[in-house]
C-alpha positions as CSV (number, residue, x, y, z in Angstrom):
1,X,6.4,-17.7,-26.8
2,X,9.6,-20.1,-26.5
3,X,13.3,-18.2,-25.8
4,X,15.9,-18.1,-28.5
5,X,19.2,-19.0,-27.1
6,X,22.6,-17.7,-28.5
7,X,25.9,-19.7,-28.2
8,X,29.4,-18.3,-28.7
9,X,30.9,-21.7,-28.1
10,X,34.9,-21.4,-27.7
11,X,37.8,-24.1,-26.4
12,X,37.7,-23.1,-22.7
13,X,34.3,-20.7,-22.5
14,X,31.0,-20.6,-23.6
15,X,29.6,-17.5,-23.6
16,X,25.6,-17.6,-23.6
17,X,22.5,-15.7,-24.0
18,X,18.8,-15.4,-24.6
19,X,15.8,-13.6,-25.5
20,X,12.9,-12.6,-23.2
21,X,9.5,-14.6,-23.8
22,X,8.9,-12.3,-26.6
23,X,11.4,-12.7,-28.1
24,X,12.6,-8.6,-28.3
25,X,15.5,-8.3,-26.2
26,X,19.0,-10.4,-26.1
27,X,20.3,-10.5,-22.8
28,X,23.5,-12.2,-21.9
29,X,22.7,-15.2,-19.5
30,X,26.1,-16.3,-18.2
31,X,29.6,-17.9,-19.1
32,X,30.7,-21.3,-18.3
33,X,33.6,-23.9,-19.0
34,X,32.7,-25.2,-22.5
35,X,33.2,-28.5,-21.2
36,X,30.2,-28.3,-19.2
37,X,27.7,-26.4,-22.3
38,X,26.0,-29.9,-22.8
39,X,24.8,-30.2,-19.2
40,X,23.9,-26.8,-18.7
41,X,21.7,-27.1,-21.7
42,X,20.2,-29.9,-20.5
43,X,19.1,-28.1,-17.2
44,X,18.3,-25.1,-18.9
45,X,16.1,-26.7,-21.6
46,X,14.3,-28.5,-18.8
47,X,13.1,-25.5,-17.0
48,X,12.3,-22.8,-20.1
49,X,11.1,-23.1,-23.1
50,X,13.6,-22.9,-26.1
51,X,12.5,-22.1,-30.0
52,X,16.0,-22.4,-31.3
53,X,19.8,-21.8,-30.7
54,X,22.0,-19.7,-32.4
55,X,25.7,-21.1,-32.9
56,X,28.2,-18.6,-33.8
57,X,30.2,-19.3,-36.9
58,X,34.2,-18.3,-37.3
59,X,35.1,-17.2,-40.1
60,X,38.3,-15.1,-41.5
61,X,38.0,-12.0,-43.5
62,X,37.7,-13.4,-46.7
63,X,35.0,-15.5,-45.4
64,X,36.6,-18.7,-44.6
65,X,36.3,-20.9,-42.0
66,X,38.7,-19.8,-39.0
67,X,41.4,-22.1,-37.5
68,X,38.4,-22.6,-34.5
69,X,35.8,-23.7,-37.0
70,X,36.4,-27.1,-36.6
71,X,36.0,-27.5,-32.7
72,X,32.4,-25.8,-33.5
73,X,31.3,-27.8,-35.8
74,X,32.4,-30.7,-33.6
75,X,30.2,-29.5,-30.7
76,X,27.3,-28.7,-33.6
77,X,27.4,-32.6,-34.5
78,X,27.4,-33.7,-30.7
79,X,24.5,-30.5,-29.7
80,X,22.5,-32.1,-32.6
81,X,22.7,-36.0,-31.2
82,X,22.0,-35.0,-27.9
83,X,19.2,-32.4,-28.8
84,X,17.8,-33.7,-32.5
85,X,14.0,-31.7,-32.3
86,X,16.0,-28.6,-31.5
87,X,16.4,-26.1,-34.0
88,X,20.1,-25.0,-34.8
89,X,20.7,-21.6,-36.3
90,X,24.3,-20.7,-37.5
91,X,25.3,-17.2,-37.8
92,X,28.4,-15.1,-38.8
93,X,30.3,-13.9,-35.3
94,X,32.9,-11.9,-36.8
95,X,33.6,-9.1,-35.0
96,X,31.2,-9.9,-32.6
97,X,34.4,-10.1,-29.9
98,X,35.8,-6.7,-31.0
99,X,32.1,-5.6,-30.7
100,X,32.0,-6.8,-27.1
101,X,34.7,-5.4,-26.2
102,X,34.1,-2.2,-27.0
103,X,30.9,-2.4,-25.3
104,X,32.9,-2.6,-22.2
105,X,34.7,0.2,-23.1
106,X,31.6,2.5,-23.7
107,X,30.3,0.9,-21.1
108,X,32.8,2.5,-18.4
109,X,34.1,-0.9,-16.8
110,X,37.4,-0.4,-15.9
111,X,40.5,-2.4,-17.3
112,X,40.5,-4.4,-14.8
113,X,36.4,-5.8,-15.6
114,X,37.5,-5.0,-19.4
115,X,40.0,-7.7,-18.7
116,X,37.5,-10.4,-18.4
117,X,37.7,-13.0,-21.0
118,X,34.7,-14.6,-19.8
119,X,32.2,-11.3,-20.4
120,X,33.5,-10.9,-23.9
121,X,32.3,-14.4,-24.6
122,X,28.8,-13.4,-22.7
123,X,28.5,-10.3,-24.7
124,X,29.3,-11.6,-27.9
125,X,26.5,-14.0,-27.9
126,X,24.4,-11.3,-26.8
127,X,25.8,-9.3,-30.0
128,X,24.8,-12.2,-32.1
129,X,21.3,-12.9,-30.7
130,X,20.0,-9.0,-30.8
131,X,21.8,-8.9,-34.3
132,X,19.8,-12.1,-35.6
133,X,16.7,-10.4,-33.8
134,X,16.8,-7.3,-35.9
135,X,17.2,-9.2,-38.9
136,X,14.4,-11.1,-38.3
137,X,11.8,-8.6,-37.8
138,X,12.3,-7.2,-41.1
C-alpha cells in the first residue's frame, strides 16, 4: 500500500512526515529549507510509493485564512504543476504548532531541544498526518 505524506510547508522550513506502508502510523520524516521541498519530493517520490500529500492549511480563529496562507497556496499551485497525478489533501493545522510543542514538553526534551524550530515543524506534520488518519478510519 502507497505512503501518505504530510507537509507543514512554512517560509524558511518544511516540516515533513509520513505513514508506514499501511498506512497506521504518522511518523515525522525530517525538516528541511522550504526552498529545497520541491527537490526533495522529487527524490523521495522516486524511491517510495506516495498515495497522497497532506498540505497544512493556516487559518485564524475565526477561520480565516492566516497572514501565511498565501505563501502556501503559492507552493500548492507550483507542487501541483510539478506533480499533476499526485493527490493534494488540505487540512486545518491550527494548533498543530502549540500541539507540537507541548509534545516536547511531555516528552522531557529539555529547553534547549524544546528550542528547536525545526522539530516543531516536523512534529506538526506528524500531528496533522495521524490526525487525518484517525479521521479516516471512521
Amino acid at each position: 500500500m502507497p505512503r501518505i505524506l504530510a507537509i507543514d510547508y512554512g517560509k524558511k522550513r518544511t516540516g515533513i512526515a509520513v505513514t508506514d506502508e499501511l498506512q497506521i502510523i504518522a511518523s515525522g520524516l525530517t525538516t528541511i529549507p522550504s526552498h529545497t521541498t520541491i527537490d526533495f519530493l522529487k527524490d523521495y517520490f522516486a524511491k517510495e510509493r506516495v498515495e497522497a500529500v497532506l498540505i497544512g492549511e493556516p487559518k485564524q480563529m475565526n477561520g480565516e485564512p492566516s497572514e501565511s496562507a498565501s505563501i502556501i497556496k503559492g507552493f500548492v499551485t507550483h507542487f501541483s504543476n510539478i506533480f499533476p497525478d499526485m493527490k493534494v489533501v488540505r487540512v486545518d493545522e491550527r494548533f498543530t504548532s502549540k500541539m507540537a510543542f507541548q509534545t516536547m514538553i511531555d516528552s522531557g526534551l529539555s529547553k534547549k531541544q524544546r528550542q528547536n524550530k525545526g522539530l516543531i515543524d516536523e512534529i506538526s506534520a506528524t500531528i496533522m498526518l495521524q490526525d487525518y488518519l484517525s479521521r479516516k478510519m471512521y
